[in-house]
TIKE-254072 format. One record per residue (C-alpha): residue number from 0; residue in one letter; x, y, z. Coordinates in steps of 0.25 Angstrom, whole numbers, plus 5000, padded with zeros to 4 digits. Each point is the difference from the previous one (the first is absolute). Last residue first. Layout:
<recs>
<rec num="NUM" residu="A" u="X" v="Y" w="Z"/>
...
</recs>
This chain:
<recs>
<rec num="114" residu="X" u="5059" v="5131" w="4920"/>
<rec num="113" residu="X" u="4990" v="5011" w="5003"/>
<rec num="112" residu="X" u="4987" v="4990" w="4998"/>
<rec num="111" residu="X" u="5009" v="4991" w="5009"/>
<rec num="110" residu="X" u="5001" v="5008" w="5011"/>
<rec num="109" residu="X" u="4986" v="5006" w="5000"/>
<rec num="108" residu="X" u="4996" v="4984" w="5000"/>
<rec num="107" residu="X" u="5007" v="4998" w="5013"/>
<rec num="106" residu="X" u="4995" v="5011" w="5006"/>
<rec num="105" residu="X" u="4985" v="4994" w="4995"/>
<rec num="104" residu="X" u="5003" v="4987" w="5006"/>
<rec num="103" residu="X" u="5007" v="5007" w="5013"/>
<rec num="102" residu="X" u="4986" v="5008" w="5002"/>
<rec num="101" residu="X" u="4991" v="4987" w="4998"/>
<rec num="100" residu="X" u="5008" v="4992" w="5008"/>
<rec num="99" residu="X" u="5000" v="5011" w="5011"/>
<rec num="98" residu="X" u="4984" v="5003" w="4999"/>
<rec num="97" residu="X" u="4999" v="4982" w="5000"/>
<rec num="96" residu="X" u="5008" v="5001" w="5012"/>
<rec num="95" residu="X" u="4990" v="5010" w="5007"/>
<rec num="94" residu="X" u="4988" v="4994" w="4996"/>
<rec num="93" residu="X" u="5003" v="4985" w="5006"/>
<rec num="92" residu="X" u="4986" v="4999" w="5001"/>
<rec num="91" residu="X" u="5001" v="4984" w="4999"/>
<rec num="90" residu="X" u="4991" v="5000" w="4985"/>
<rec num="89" residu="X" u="5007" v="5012" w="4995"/>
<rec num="88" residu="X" u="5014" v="4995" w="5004"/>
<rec num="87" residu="X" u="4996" v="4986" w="4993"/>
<rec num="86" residu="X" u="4995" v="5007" w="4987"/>
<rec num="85" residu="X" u="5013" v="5010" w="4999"/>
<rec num="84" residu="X" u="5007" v="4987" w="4999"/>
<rec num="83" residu="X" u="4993" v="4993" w="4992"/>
<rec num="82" residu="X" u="4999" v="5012" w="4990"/>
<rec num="81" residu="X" u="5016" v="5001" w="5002"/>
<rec num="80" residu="X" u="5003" v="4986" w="4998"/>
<rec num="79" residu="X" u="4990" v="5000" w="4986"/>
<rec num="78" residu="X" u="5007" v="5012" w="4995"/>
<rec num="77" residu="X" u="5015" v="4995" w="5001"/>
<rec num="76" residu="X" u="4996" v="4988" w="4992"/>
<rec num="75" residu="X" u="5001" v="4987" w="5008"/>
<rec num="74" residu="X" u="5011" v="4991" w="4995"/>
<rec num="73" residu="X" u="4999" v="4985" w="5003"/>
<rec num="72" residu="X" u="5011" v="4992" w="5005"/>
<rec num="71" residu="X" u="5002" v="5007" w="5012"/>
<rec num="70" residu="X" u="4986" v="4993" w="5004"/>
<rec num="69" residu="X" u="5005" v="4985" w="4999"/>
<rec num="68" residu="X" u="5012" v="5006" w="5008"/>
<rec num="67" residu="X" u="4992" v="5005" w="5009"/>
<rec num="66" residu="X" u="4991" v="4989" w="5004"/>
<rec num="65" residu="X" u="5010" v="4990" w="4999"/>
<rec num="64" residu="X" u="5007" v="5007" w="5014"/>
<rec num="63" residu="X" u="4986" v="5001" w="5006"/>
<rec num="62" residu="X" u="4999" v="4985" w="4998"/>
<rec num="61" residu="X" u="5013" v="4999" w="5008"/>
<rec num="60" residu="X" u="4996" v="5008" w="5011"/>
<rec num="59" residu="X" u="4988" v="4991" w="5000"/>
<rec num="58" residu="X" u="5009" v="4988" w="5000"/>
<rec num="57" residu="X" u="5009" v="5005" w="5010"/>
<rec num="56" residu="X" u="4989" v="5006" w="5009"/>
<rec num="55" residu="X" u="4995" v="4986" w="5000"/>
<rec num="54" residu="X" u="5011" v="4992" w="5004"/>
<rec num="53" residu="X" u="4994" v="4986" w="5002"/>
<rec num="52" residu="X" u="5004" v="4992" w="5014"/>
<rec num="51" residu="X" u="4989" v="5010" w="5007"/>
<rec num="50" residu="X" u="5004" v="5002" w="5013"/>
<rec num="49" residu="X" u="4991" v="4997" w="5010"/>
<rec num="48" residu="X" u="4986" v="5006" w="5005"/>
<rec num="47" residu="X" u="4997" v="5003" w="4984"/>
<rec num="46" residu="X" u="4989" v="4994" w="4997"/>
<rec num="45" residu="X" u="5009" v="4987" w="5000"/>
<rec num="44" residu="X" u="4992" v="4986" w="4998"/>
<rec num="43" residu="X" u="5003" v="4987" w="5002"/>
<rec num="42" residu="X" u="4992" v="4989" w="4994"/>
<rec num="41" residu="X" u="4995" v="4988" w="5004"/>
<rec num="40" residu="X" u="4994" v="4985" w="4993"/>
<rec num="39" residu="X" u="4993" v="4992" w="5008"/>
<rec num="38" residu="X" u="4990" v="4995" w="4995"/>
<rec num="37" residu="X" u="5002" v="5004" w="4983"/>
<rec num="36" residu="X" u="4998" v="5010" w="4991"/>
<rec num="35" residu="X" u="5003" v="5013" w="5006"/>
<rec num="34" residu="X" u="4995" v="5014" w="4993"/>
<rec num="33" residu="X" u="5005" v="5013" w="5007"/>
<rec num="32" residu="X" u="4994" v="5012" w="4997"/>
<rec num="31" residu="X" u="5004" v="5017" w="5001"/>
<rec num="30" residu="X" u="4990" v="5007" w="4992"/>
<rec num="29" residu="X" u="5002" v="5009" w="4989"/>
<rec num="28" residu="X" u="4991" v="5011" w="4993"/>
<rec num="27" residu="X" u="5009" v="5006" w="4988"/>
<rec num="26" residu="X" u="4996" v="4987" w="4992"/>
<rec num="25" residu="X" u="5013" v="4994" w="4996"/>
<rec num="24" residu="X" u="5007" v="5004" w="4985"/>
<rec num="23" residu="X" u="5011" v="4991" w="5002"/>
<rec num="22" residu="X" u="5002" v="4985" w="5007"/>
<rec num="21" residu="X" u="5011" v="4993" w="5006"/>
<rec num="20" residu="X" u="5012" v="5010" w="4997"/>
<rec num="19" residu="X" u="5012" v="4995" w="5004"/>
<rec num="18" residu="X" u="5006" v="4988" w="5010"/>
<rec num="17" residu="X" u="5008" v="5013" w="5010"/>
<rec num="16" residu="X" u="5008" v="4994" w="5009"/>
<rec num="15" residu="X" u="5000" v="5004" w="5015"/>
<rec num="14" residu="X" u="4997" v="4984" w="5006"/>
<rec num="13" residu="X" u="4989" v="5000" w="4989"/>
<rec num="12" residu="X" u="4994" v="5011" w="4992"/>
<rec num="11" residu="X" u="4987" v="5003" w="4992"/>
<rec num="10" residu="X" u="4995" v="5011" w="4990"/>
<rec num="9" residu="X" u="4988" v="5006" w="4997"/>
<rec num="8" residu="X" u="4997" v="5009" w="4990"/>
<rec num="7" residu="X" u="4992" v="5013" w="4999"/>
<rec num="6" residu="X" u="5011" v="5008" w="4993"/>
<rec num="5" residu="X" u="4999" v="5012" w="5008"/>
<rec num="4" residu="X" u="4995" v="4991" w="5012"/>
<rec num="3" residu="X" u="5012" v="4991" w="5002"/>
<rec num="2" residu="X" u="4994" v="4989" w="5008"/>
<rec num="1" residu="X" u="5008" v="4991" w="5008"/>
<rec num="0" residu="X" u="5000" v="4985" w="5005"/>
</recs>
């Protein structure tokens, strides 16, 4: 089984195929069980010491991938991008990029104010 934590679901697969999503909005603190029901009964389990039959950076990669494109389909004004980004180079201290950003931004206005 799996978990993808950015849409807190769980999925499972067998012999390397995925068999969908099994359940959505989980709790965000997990732990890893194994119910049997009868005498008897055994299961094999990969914490990773072999292979893993299931390509997982596949379907991550590919999650990712639907990411994007369901955010290219929504425009951002130019305002709000440039507020989030001057608000993540303030909170990481990246001062000096936000001084250069900040000085190409108002160039760049100049050049369109004398256009």
């Amino acid at each position: 089984c799996g978990l993808v934590n950015a849409t807190r679901s769980i999925f499972f697969t067998r012999n390397g195929q995925h068999l969908g999503v099994a359940f959505s909005d989980v709790p965000p603190q997990l732990y890893p069980t194994v119910g049997l029901h009868s005498p008897n009964e055994a299961v094999a389990l990969n914490f990773g010491e072999a292979p893993f039959a299931f390509d997982a950076r596949g379907h991550v990669a590919a999650l990712r991938r639907e990411s994007e494109q369901q955010a290219a389909l929504h425009h951002a004004p130019a305002g709000l991008v440039a507020g989030l980004v001057r608000s993540y180079l303030l909170h990481h201290a990246f001062a000096d990029t936000l001084e250069a950003l900040e000085r190409d931004s108002r160039a760049a206005d100049m050049d369109v104010d004398a256009a």
